[in-house]
C-alpha positions in Angstrom: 115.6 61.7 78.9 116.7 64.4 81.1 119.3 66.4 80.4 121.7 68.2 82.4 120.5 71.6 81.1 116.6 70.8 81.5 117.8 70.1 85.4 119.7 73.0 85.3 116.6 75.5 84.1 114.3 73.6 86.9 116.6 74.6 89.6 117.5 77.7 88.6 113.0 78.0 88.4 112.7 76.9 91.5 115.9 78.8 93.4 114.4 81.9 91.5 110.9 81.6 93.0 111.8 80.6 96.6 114.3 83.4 96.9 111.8 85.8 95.5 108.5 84.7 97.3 110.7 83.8 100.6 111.5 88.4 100.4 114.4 88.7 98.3 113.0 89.2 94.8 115.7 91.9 94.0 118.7 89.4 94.3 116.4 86.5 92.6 115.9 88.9 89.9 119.8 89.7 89.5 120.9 86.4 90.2 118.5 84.6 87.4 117.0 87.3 85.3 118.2 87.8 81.9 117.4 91.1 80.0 113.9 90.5 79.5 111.3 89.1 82.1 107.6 88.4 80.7 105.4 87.6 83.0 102.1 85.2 82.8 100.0 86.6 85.3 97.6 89.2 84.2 98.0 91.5 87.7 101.7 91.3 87.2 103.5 93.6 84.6 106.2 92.3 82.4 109.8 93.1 83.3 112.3 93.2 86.3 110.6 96.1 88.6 106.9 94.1 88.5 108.0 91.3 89.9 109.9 92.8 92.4 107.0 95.0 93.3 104.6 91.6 93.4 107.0 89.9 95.6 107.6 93.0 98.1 104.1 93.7 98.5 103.3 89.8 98.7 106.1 89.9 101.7 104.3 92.8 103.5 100.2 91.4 103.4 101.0 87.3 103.8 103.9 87.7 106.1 103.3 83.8 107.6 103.0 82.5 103.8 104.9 79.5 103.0 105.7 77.6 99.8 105.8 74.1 99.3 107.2 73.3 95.5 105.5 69.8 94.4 106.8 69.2 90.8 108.8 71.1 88.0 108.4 71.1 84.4 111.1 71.5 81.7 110.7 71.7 78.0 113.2 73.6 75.9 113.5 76.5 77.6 110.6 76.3 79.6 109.7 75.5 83.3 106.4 75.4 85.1 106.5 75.3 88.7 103.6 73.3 90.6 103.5 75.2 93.7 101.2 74.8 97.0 101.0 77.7 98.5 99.3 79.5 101.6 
């Protein structure tokens, strides 16, 4: 069963990575990052100033990208975001 929290993390996921990949990572990251960020990808550093960097740069080389968010994951306090992307 779904819980109102579990919807709660997936949108907060989801707001979080549009905002960011969409050109705004600073405000994603203030509006929905607590005091520690780890990141999963390997190219990507851990903390708040990474991401922002990956999402900046992302913005400058793919400026026609778009996102298209097909499913989101919750578990505890975990989301994974199935994302199409070009």
């Amino acid at each position: 069963m779904m819980t109102d929290k579990l919807r709660e993390n997936k949108s907060n996921a989801i707001a979080f990575y549009k905002m960011s990949y969409e050109g705004n990572p600073r405000k994603a990251v203030e509006l929905y990052v607590g005091n520690e960020y780890m990141q999963h990808n390997p190219l990507v550093g851990d903390g708040k100033q990474p991401i922002i960097d990956y999402f900046d740069r992302m913005a400058g080389e793919y400026p026609e990208k778009s996102i298209e968010f097909i499913r989101a994951v919750a578990e505890g306090d975990l989301v994974v975001l199935h994302t199409h992307q070009v």
